[in-house]
N, CA, C and O atoms as a GROMACS GRO file, in nm:
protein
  400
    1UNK      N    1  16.710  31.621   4.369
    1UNK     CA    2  16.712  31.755   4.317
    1UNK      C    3  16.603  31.835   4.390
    1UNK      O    4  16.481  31.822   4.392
    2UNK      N    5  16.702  31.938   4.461
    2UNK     CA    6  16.530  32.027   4.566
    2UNK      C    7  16.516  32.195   4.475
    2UNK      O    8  16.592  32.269   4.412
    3UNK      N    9  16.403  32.194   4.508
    3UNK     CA   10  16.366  32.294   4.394
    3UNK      C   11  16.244  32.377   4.507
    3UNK      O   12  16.195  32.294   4.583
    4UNK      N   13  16.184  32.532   4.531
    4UNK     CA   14  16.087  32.536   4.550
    4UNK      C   15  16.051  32.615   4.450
    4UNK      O   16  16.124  32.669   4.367
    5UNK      N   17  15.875  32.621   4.466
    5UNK     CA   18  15.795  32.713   4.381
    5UNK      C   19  15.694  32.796   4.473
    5UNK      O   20  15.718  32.771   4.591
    6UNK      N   21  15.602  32.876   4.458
    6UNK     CA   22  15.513  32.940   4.541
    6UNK      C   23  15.403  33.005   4.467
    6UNK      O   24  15.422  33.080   4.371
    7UNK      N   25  15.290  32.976   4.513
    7UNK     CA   26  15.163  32.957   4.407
    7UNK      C   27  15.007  32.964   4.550
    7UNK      O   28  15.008  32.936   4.670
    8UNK      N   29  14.901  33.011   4.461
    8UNK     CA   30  14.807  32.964   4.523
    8UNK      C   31  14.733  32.840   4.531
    8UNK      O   32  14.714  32.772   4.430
    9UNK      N   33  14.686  32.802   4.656
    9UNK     CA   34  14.667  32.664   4.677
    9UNK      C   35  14.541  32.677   4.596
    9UNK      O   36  14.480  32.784   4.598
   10UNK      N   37  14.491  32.556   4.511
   10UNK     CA   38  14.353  32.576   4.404
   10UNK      C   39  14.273  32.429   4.431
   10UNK      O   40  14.160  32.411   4.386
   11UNK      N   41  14.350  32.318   4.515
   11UNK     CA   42  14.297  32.192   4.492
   11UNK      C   43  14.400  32.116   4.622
   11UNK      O   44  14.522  32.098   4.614
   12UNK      N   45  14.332  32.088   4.713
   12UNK     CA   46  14.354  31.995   4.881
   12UNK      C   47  14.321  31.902   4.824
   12UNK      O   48  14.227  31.943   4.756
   13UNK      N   49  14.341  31.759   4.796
   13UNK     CA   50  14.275  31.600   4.760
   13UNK      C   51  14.274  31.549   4.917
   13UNK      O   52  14.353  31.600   4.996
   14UNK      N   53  14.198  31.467   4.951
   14UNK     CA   54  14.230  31.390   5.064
   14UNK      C   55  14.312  31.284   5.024
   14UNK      O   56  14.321  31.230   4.913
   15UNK      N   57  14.357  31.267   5.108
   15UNK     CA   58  14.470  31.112   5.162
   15UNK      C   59  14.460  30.988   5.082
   15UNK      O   60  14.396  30.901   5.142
   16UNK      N   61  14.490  30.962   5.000
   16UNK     CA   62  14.461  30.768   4.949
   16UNK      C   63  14.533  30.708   4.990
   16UNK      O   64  14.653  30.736   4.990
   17UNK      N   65  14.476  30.594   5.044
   17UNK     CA   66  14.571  30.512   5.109
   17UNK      C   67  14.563  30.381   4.972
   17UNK      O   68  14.472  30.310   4.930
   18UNK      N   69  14.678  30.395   4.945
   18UNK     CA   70  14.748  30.330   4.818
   18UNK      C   71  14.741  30.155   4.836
   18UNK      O   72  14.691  30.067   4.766
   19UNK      N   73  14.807  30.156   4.944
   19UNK     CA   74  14.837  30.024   4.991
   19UNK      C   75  14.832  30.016   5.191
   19UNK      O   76  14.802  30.101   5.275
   20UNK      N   77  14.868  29.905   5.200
   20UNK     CA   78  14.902  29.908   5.352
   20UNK      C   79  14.981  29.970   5.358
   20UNK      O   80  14.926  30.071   5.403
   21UNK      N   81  15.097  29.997   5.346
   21UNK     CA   82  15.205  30.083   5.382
   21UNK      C   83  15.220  30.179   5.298
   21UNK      O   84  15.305  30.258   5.340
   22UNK      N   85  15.172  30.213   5.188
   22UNK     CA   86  15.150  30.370   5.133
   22UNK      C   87  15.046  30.429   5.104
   22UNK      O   88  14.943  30.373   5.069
   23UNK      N   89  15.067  30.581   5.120
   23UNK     CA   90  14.972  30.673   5.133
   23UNK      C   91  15.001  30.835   5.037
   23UNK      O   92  15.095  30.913   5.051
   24UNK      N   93  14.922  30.843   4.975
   24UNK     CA   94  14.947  30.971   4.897
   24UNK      C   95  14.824  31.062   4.912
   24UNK      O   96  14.701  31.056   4.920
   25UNK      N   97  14.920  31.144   4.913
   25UNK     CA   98  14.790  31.288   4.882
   25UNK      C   99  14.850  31.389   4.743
   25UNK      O  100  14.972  31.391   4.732
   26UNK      N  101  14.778  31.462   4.653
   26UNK     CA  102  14.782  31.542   4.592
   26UNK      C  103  14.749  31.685   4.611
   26UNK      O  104  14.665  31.703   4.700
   27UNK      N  105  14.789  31.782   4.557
   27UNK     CA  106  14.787  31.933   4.577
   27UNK      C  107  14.790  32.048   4.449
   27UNK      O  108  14.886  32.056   4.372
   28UNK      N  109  14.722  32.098   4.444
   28UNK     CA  110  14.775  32.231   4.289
   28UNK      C  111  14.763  32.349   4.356
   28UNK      O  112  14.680  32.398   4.432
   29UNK      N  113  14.927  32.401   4.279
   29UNK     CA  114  14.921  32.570   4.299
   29UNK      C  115  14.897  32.635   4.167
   29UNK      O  116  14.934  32.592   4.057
   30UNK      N  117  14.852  32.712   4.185
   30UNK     CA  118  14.848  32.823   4.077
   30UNK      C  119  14.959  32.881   4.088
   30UNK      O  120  14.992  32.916   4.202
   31UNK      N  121  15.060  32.911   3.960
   31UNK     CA  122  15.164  32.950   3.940
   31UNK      C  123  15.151  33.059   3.904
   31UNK      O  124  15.067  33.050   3.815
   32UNK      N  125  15.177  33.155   3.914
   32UNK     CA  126  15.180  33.261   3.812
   32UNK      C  127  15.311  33.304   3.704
   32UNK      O  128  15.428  33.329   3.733
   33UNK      N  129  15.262  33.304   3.605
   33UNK     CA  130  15.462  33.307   3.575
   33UNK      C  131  15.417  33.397   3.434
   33UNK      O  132  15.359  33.352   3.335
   34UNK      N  133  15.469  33.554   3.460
   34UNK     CA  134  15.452  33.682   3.347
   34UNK      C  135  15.270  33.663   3.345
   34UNK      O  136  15.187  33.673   3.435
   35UNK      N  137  15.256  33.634   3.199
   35UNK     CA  138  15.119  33.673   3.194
   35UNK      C  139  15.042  33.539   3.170
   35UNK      O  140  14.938  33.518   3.108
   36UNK      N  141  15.139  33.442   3.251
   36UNK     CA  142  15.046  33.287   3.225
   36UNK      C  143  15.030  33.264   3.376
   36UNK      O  144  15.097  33.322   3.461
   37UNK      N  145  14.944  33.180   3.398
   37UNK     CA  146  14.936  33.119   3.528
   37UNK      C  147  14.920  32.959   3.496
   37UNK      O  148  14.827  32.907   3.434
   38UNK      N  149  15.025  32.898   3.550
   38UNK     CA  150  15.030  32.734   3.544
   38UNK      C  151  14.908  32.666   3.673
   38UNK      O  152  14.871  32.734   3.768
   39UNK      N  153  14.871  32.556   3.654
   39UNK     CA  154  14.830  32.483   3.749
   39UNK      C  155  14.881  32.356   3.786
   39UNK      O  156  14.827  32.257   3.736
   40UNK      N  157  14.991  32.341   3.878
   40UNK     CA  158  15.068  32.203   3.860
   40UNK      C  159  15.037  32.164   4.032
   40UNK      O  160  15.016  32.220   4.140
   41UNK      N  161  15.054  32.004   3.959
   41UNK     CA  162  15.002  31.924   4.070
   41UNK      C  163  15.162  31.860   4.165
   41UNK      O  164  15.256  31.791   4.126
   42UNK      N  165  15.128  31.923   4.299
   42UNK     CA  166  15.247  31.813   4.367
   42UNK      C  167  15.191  31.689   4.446
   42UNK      O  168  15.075  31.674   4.484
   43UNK      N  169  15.283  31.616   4.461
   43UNK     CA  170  15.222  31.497   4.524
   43UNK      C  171  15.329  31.491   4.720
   43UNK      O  172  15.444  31.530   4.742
   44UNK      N  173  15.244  31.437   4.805
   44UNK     CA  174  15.269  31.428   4.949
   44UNK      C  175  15.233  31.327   4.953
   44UNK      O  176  15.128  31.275   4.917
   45UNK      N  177  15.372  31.269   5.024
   45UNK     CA  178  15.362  31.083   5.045
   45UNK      C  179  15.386  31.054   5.189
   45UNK      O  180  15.462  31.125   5.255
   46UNK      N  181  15.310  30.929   5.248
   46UNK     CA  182  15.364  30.886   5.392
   46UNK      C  183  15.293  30.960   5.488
   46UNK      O  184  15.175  30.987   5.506
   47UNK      N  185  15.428  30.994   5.562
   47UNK     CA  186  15.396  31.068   5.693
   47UNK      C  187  15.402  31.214   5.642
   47UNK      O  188  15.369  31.294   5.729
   48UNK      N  189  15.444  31.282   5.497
   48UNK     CA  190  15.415  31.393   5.492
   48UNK      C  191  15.256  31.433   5.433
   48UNK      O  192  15.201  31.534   5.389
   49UNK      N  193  15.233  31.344   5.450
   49UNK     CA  194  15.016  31.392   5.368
   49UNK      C  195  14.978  31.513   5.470
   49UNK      O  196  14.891  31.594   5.437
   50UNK      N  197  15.051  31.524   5.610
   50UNK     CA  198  14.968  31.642   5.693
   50UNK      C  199  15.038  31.782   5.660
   50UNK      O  200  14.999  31.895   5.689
   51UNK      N  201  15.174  31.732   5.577
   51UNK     CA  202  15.174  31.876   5.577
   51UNK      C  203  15.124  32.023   5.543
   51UNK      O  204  15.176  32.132   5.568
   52UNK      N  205  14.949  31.975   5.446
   52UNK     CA  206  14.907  32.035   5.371
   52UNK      C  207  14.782  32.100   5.511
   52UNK      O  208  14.741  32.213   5.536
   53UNK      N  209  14.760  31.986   5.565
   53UNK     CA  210  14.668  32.085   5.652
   53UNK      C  211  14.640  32.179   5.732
   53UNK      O  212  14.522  32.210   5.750
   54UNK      N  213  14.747  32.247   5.800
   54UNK     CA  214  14.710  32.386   5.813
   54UNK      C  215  14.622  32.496   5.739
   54UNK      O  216  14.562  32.590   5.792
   55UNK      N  217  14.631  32.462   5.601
   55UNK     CA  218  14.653  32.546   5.493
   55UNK      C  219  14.494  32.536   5.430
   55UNK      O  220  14.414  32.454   5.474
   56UNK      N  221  14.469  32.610   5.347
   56UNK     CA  222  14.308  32.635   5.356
   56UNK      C  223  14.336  32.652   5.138
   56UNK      O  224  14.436  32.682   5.072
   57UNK      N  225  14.205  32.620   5.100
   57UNK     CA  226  14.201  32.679   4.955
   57UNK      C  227  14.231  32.864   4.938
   57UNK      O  228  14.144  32.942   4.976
   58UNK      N  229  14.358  32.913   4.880
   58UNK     CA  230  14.349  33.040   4.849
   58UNK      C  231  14.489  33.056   4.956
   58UNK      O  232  14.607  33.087   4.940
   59UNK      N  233  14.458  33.042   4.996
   59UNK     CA  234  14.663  33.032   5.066
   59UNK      C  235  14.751  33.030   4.971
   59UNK      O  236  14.753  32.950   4.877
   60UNK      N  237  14.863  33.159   5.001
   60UNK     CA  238  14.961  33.159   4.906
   60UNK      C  239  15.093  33.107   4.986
   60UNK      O  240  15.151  33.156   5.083
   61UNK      N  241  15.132  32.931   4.873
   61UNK     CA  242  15.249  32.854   4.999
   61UNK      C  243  15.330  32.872   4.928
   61UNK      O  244  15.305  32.909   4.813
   62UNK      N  245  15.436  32.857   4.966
   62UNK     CA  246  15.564  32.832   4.936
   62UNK      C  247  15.585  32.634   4.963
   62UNK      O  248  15.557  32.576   5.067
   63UNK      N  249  15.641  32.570   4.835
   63UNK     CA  250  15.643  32.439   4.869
   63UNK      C  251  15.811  32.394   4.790
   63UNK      O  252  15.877  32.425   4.690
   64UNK      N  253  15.822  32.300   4.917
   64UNK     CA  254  16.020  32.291   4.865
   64UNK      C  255  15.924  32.127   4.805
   64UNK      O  256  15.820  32.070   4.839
   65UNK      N  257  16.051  32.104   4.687
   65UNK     CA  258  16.005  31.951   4.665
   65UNK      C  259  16.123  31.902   4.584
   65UNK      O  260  16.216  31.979   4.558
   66UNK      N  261  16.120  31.762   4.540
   66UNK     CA  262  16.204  31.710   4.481
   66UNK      C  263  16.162  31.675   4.357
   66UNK      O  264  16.045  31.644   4.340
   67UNK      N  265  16.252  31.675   4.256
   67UNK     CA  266  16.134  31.642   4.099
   67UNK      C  267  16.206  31.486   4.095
   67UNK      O  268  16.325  31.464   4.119
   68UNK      N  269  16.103  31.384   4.057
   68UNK     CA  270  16.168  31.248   4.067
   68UNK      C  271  16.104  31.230   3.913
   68UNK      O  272  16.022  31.299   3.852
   69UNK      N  273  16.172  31.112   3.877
   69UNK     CA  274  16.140  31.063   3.730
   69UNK      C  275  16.183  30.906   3.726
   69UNK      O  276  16.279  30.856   3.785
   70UNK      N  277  16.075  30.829   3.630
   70UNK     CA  278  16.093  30.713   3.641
   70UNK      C  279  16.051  30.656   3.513
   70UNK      O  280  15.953  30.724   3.485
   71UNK      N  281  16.065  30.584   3.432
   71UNK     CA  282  16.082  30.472   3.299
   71UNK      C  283  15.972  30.362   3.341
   71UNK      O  284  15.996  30.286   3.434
   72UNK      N  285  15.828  30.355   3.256
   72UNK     CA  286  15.801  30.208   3.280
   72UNK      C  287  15.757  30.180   3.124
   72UNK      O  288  15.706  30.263   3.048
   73UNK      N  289  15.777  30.090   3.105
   73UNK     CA  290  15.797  30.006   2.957
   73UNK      C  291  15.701  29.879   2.959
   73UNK      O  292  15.724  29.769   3.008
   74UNK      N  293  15.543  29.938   2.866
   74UNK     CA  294  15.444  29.841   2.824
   74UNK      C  295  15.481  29.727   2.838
   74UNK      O  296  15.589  29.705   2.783
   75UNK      N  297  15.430  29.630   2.896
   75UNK     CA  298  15.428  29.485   2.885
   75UNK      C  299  15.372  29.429   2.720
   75UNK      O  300  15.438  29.349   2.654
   76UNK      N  301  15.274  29.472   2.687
   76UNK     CA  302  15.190  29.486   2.551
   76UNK      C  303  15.293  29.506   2.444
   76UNK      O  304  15.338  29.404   2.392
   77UNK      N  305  15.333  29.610   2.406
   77UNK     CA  306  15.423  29.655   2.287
   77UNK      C  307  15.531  29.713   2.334
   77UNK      O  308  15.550  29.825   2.287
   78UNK      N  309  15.622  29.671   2.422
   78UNK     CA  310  15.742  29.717   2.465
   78UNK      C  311  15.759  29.887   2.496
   78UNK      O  312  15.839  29.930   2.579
   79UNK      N  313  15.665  29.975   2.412
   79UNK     CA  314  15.698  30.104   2.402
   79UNK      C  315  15.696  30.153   2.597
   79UNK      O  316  15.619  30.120   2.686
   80UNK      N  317  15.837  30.256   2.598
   80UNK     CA  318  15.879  30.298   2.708
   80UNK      C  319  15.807  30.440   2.724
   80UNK      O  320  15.842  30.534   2.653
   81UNK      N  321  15.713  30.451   2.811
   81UNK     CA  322  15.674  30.592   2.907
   81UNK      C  323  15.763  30.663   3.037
   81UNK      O  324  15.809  30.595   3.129
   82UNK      N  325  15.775  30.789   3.030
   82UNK     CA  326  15.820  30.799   3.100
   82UNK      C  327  15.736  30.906   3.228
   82UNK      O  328  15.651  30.969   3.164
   83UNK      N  329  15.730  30.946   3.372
   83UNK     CA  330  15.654  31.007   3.426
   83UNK      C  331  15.791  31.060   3.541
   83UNK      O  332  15.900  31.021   3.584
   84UNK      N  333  15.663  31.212   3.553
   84UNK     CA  334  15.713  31.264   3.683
   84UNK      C  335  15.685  31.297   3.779
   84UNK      O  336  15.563  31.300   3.764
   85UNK      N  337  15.710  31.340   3.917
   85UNK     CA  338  15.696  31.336   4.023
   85UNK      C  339  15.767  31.465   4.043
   85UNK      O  340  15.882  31.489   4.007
   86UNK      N  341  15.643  31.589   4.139
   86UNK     CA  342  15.727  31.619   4.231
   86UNK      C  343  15.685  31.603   4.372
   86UNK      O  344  15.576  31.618   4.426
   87UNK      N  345  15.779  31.575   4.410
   87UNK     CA  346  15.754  31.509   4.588
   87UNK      C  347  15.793  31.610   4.632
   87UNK      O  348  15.897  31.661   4.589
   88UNK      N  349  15.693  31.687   4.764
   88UNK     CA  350  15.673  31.765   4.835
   88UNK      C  351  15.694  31.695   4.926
   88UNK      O  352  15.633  31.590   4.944
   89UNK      N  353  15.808  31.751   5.022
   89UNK     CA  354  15.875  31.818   5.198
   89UNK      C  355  15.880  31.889   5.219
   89UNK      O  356  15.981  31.894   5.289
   90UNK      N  357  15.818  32.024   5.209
   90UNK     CA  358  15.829  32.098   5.312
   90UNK      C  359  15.679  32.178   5.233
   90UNK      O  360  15.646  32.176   5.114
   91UNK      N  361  15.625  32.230   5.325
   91UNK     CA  362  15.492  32.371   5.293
   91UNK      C  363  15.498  32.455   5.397
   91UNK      O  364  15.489  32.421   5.514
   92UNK      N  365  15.520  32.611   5.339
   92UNK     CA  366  15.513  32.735   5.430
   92UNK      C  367  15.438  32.812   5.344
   92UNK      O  368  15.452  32.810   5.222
   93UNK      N  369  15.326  32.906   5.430
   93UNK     CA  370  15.283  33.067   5.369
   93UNK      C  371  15.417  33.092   5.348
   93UNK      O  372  15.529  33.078   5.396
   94UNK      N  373  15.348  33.142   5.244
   94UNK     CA  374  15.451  33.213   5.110
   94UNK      C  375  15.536  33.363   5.222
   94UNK      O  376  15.466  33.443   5.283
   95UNK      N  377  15.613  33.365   5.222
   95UNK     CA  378  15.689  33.481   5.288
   95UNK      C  379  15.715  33.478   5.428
   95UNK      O  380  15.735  33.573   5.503
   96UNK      N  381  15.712  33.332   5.459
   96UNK     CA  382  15.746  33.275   5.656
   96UNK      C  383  15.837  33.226   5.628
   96UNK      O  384  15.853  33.185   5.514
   97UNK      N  385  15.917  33.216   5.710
   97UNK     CA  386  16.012  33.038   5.749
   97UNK      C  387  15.948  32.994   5.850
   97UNK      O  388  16.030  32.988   5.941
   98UNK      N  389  15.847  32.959   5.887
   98UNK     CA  390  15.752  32.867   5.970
   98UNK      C  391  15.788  32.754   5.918
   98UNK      O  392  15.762  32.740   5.798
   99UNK      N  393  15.848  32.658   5.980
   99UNK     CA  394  15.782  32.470   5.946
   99UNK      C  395  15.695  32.421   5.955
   99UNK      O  396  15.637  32.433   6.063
  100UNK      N  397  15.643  32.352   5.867
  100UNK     CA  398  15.470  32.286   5.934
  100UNK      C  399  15.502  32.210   5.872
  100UNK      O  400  15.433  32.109   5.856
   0.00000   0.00000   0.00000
């Protein structure tokens, strides 16, 4: 499911390298939406962690992403959590079609 949003950048994380073969980075835009402003976090995995660097704190991006969702169920007391993800591919200043 691809979805974008466009927000100011408020929070760059550097790179964690998760494992040997994975790597995440995190990101928050400031949303603005009427007279609220959200702060939601996307996540950049792999070979996309660079797509954030061009981009500076206070940059207004435009970010395409996918919302993922997944079920994990306590070992302890069976009770089922559920979490989400949105996975970021693509980041542009807000009002380009530039790729980066």
């Amino acid at each position: 499911m691809s979805n974008t949003a466009t927000g100011k950048l408020v929070v760059k994380n550097d790179t964690a390298q998760v494992s040997g073969k994975f790597k995440i980075r995190t990101i928050v835009l400031a949303i603005v939406d009427g007279n609220f402003t959200d702060e939601v976090e996307f996540e950049l995995t792999q070979e996309r962690v660079t797509l954030i660097e061009p981009f500076k704190i206070g940059d207004e991006l435009q970010v395409n992403y996918n919302l993922r969702g997944r079920k994990w169920v306590s070992p302890k007391d069976g009770i089922a959590k559920y979490f989400n993800t949105l996975a970021v591919w693509r980041v542009i200043l807000a009002g380009t079609e530039k790729n980066n």
